[in-house]
TIMAR-800627 format. One record per residue: residue in three letters; x, y, z of N, C-alpha, C, O in turn. Coordinates in steps of 0.02 Angstrom, whole numbers, plus 50000, padded with zeros to 5 digits. Layout:
<nodes>
AlaXYZXYZXYZXYZ;...
</nodes>
This chain:
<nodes>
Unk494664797945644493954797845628493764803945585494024809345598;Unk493374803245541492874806445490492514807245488492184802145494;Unk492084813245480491324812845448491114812145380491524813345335;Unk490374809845363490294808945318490454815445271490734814945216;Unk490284819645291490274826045255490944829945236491094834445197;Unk491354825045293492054829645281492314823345233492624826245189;Unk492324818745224492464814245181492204815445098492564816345049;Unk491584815145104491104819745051491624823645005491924821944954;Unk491614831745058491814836045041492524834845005492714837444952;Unk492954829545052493614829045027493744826944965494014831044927;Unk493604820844943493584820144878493354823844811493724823944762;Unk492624827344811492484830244788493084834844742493334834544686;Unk493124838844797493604845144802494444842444742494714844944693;Unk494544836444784495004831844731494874832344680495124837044649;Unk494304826544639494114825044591494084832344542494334833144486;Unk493694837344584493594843544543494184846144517494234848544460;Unk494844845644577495464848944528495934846144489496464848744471;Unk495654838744473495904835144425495564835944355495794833744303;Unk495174838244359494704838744310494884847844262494814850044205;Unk495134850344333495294855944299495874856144267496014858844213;Unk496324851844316497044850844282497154846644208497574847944166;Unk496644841144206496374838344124496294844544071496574845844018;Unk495734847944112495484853444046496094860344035496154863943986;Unk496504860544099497084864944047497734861944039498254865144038;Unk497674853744034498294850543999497914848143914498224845443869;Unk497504849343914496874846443849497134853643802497354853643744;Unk496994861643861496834866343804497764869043789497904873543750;Unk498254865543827499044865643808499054861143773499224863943721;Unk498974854443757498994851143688498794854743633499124857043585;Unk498134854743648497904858743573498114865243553498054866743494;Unk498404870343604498734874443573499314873743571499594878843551;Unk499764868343587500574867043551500454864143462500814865043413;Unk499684860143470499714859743400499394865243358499544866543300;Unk499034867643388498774874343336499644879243311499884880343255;Unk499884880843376500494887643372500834881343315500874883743259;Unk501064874043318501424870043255501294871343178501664872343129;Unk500534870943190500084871743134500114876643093500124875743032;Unk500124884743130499834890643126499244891243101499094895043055;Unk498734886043143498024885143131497564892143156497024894043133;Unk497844894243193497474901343237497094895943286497124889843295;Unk496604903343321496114902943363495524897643323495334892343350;Unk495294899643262495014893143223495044887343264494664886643312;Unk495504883043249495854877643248495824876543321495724870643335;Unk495874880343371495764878443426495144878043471495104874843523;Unk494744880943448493954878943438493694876243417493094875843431;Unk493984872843369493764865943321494014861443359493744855943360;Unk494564862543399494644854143448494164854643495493774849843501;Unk494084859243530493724858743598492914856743586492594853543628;Unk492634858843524492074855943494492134851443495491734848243529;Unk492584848243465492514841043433492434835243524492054830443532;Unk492914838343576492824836343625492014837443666491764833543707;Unk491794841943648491094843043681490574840043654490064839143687;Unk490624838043586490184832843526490294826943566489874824843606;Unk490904823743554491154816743574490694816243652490184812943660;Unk491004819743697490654818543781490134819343765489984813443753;Unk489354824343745488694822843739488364817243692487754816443693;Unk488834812643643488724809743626488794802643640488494798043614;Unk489324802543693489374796243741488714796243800488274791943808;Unk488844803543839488344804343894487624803043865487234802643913;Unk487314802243809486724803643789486564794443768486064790943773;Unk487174793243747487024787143714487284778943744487084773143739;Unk487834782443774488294775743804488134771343858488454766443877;Unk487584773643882487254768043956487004762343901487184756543915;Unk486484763543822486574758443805486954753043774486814747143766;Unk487604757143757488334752343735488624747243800488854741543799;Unk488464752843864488734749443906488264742543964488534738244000;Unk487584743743952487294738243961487204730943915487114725143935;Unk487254733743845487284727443790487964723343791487994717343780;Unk488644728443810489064724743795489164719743893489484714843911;Unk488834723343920489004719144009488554713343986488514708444023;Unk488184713543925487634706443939486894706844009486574702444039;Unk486874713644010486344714844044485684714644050485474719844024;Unk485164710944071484404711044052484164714944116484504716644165;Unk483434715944101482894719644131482944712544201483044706544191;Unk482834716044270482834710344332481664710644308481174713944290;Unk481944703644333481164701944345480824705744399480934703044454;Unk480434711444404480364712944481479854707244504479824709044563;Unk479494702644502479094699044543479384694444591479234694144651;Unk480024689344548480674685944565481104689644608481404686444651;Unk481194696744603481674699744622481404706344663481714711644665;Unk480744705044696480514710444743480804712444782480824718544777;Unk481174710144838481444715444881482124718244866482374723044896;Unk482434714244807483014720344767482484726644747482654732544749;Unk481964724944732481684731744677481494735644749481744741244754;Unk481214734044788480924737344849481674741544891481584747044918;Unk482204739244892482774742744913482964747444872483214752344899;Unk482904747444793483084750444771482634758344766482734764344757;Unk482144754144777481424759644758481694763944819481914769344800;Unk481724762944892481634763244931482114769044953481884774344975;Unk482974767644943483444770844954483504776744883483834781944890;Unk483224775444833482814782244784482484785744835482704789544878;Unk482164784644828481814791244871481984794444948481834799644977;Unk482264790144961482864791645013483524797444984483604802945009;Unk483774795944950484164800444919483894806344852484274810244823;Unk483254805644841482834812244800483224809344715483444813444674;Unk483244802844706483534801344647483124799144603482804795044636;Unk482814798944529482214795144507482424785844495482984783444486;Unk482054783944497481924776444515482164772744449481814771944399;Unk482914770244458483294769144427482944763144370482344762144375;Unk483364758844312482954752744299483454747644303483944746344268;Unk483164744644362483654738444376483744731044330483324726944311;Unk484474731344322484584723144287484994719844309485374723344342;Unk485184713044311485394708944326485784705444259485544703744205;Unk486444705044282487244702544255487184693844249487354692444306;Unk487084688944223487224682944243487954681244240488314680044192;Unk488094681444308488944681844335489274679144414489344683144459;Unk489374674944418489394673644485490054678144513490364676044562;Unk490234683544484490734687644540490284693044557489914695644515;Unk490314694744620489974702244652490224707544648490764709344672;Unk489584712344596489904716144570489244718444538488814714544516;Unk489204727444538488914729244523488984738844487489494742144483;Unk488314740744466488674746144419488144751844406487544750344412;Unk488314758544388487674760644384487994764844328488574766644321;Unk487374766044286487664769644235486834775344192486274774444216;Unk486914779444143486574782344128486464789944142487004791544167;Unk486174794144141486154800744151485474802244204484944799344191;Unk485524807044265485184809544313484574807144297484274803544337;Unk484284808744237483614808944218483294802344200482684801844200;Unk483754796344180483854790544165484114786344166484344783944115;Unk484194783544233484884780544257484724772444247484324770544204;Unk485114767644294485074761644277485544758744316486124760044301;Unk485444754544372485884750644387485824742244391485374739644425;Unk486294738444354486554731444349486854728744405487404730644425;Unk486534724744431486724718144477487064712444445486824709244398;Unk487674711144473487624704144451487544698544501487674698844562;Unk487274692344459486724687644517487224683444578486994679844623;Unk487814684644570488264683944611488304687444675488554684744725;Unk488114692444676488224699644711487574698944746487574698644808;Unk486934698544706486244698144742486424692044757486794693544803;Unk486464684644753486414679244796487034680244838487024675044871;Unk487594683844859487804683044931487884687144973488174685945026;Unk487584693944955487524699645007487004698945026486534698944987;Unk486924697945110486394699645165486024706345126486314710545091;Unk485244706145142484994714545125485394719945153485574724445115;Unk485564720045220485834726545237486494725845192486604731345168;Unk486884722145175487504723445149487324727145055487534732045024;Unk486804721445038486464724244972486464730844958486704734244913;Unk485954732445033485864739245021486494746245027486514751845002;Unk486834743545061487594746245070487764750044975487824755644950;Unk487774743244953487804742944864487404747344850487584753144842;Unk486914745744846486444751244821486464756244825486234759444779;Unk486704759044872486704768644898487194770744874487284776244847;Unk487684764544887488354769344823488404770144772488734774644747;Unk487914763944729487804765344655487234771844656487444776344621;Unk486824772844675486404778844705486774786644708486524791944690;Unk487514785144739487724791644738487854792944698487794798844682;Unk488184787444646488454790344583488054793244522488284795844472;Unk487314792044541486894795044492486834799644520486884804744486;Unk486674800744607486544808444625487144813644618487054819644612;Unk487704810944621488304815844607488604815344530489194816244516;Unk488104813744484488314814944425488864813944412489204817844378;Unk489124806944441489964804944414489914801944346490394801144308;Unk489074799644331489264797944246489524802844195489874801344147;Unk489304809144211489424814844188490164818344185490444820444134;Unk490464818544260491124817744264491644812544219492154813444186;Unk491344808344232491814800644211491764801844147492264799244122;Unk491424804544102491084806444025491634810843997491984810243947;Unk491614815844046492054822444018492914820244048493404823444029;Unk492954814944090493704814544094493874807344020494394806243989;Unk493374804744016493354798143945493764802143884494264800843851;Unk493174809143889493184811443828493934815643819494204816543765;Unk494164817843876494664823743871495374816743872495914818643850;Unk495334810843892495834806643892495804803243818496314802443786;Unk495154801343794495284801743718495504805643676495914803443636;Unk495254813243674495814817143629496514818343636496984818943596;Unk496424818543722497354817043726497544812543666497934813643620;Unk497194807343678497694802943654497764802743572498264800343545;Unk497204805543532497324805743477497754810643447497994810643391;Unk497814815543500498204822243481498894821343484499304824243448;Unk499014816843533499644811943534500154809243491500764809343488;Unk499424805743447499534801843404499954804643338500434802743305;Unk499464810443336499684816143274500094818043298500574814643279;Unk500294822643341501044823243342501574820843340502074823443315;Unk501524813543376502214809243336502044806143279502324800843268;Unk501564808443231501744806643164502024811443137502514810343102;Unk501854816043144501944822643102502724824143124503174825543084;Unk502794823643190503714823043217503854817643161503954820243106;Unk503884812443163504174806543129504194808443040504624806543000;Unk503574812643024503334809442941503494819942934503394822142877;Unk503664823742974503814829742932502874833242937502924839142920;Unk502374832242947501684834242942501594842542958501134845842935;Unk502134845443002501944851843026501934856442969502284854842921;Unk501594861842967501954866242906501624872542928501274875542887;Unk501704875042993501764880343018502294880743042502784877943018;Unk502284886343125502774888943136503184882643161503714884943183;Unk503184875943166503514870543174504094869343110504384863843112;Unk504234872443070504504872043000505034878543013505404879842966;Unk505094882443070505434886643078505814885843126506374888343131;Unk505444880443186505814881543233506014873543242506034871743301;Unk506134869143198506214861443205506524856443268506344850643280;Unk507094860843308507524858543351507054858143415506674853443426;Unk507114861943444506964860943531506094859743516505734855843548;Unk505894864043462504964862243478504844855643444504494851443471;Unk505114854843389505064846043384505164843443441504754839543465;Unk505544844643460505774838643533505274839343576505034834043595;Unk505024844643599504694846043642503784842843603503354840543641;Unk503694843343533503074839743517503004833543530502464830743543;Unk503804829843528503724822243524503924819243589503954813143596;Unk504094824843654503714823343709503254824343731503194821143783;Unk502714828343715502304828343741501824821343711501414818743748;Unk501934818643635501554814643584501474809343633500914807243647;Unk502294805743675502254800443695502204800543777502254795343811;Unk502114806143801501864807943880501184809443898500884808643951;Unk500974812243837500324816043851499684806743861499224806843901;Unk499774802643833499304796643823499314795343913498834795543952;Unk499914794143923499974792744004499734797144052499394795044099;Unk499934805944045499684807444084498934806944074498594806644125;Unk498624806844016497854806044025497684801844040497094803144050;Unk497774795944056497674789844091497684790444156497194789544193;Unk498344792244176498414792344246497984796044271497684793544318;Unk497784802544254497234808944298496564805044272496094805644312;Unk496444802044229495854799544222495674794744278495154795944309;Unk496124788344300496164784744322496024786844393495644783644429;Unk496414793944417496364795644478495784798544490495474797744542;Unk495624801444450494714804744451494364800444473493964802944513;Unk494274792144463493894786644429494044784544534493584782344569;Unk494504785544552494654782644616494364788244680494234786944739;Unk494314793844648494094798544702493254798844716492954799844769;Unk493004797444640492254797544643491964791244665491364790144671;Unk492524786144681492304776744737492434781244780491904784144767;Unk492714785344833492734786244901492164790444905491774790944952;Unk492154793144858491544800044865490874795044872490364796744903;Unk490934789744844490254786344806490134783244895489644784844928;Unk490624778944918490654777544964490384781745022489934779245057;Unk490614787845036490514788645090490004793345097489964795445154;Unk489584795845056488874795345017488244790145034487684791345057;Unk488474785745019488264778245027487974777045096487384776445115;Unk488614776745133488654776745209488234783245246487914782245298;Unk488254791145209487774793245247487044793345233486654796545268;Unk486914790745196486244790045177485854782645221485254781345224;Unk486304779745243485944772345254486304771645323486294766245353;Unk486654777845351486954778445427487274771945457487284770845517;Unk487524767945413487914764145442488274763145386488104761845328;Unk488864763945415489634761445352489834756145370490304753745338;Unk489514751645435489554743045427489314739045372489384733045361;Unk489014743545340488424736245276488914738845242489344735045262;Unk489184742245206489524744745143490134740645151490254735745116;Unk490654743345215491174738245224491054730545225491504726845206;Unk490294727545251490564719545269490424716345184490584710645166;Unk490154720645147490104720345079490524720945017490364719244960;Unk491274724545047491504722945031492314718945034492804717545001;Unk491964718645105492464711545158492464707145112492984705245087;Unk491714704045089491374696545046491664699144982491904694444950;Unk491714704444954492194704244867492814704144882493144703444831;Unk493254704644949493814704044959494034696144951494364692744912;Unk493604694845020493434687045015493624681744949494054677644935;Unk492964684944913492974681144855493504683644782493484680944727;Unk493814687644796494684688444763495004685544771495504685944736;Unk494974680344824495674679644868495874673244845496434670644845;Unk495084670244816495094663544799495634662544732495664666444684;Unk495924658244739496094657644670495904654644601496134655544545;Unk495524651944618494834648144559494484653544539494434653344477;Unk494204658444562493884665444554494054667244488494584665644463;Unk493684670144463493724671944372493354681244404493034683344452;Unk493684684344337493304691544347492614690044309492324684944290;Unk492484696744308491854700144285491924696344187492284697644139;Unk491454692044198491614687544109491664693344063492144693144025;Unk491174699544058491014705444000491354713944003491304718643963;Unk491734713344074491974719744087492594719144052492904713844045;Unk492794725444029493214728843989493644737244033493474741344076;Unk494164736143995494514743244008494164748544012494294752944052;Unk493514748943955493184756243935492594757144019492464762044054;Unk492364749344023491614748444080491964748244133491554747944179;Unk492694748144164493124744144230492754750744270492344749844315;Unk492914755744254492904761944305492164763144338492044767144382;Unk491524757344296490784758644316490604754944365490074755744395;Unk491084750044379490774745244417491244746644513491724749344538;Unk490654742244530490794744244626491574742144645491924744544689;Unk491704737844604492324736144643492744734144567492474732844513;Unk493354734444578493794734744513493624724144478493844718744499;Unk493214725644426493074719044408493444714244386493114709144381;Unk494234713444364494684710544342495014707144411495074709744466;Unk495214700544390495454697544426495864702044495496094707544479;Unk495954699744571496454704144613497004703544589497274698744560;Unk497214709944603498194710144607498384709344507498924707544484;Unk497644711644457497974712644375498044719044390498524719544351;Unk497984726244419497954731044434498064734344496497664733644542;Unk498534737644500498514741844568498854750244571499104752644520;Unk498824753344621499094756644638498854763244568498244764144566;Unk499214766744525499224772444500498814771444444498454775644418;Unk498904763744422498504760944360497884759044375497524758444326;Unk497504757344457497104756144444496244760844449496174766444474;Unk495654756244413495264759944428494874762544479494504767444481;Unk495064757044534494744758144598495344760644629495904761444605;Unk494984762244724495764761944752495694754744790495284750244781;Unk496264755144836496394747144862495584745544904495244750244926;Unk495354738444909494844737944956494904737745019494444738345059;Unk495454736745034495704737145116495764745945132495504747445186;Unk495964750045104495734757045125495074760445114494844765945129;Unk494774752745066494104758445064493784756445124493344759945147;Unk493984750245158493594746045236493864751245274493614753245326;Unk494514753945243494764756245324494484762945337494484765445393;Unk494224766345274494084773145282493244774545294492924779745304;Unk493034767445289492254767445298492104766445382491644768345417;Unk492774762545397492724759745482492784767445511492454769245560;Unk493144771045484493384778245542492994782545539493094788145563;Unk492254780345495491714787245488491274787045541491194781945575;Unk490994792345550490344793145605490084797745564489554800445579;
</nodes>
């Protein structure tokens, strides 16, 4: 058994030193290519910019890339009052501002929150509202709730952004291995630091994936058990997502019609068909440990 707080705390603490371990495998790329280059200190401040542009320019802008491309509209609140009333409700319960709710036309359950502290937004899809009981709903709700109160869009932003330059930095290095591109101190020392550029070119994409991926799994338990202490019961959260287990299992079941690789990590439960993803690759963690770790809280 667990508390919420020690659960909380645990992940957190995770997520945070993955994030650190991103930002000094980010600032060892860029300086194996600067020392290649003999770009200087310059050159290595010009990447880390370019990384701090890219993340405020997703974080500022990307809730609306990522609602147009889910196929998301504004929920009717008159039609859809006591979704808006739970949501209103468990806001101010958790000191969060009053998100703007929409609705997915999607019959898999599944839901998502996205946007920045000050302007958030969370998507239902009508699958999800027609078969969760309210208390289970609301289960949903508090966890998409945490993730605006714990600023995982923000997180998830800066691990996007630091797994994209990985990967472009990647890119350049096994060209420049392959096509001759270096013409610094890489032109002196060709043997072991070539080798060593054109492993890192074709390692570095993976490991940014993988720590991204693991970040993306620590802030669902965090989100989770968040969730659960705000609404003091981790029965609605689990039997909620007993019913998306449920409805995986089927084999007629189709995923999420509009989710994508870039949106997988926003939504409550990993939206792609069960069993296309698991284990190190995926974006969630398994749903049977997230039941099991919600059952052992008090």
């Amino acid at each position: 058994m667990s508390s919420f707080f020690d659960e909380i705390a645990r992940n957190n603490l995770k997520s945070l030193l993955l994030l650190v371990i991103f930002a000094a495998f980010f600032i060892g790329i860029v300086y194996l290519v600067v020392y290649l280059l003999g770009g200087g200190i310059f050159a290595f401040f010009v990447g880390a910019l370019l990384v701090v542009l890219y993340a405020a320019f997703t974080y500022y802008s990307g809730d609306k890339v990522v609602l147009a491309v889910s196929r998301a509209k504004v929920a009717d609140e008159k039609q859809y009052s006591n979704l808006y009333a739970s949501v209103e409700g468990l806001s101010s319960a958790m000191q969060v501002k009053m998100p703007k709710v929409y609705l997915i036309n999607d019959p898999n359950p599944n839901a998502f929150a996205t946007g920045r502290r000050s302007k958030p937004s969370i998507a239902f899809t009508t699958g999800l509202v027609q078969m969760m009981d309210r208390d289970e709903l609301e289960g949903v709700i508090s966890h998409e709730l945490s993730h605006i109160a714990d600023n995982d869009i923000l997180v998830m932003t800066i691990a996007i952004a630091f797994a994209g330059a990985i990967g472009l930095i990647a890119a350049y290095l096994r060209l420049s291995v392959f096509f001759g591109g270096f013409g610094g101190r890489g032109r002196n020392n060709e043997g072991p630091l070539l080798l060593i550029a054109l492993a890192v070119g074709i390692l570095a994409p993976l490991f940014a994936l993988l720590t991204r991926l693991a970040i993306s799994r620590r802030r669902e338990y965090m989100a989770d058990a968040n969730g659960a202490r705000v609404t003091r019961n981790p029965a609605e959260l689990a039997g909620a997502l007993k019913k998306i287990q449920a409805y995986e299992k089927n084999p007629r079941t189709a995923p999420v019609a509009h989710a994508n690789e870039v949106t997988a990590s926003l939504y409550f439960a990993n939206p792609f068909k069960a069993g296309s993803l698991s284990g190190l690759f995926s974006t969630h963690p398994p749903i049977e440990e997230r039941i099991k770790r919600l059952q052992a809280m008090y």
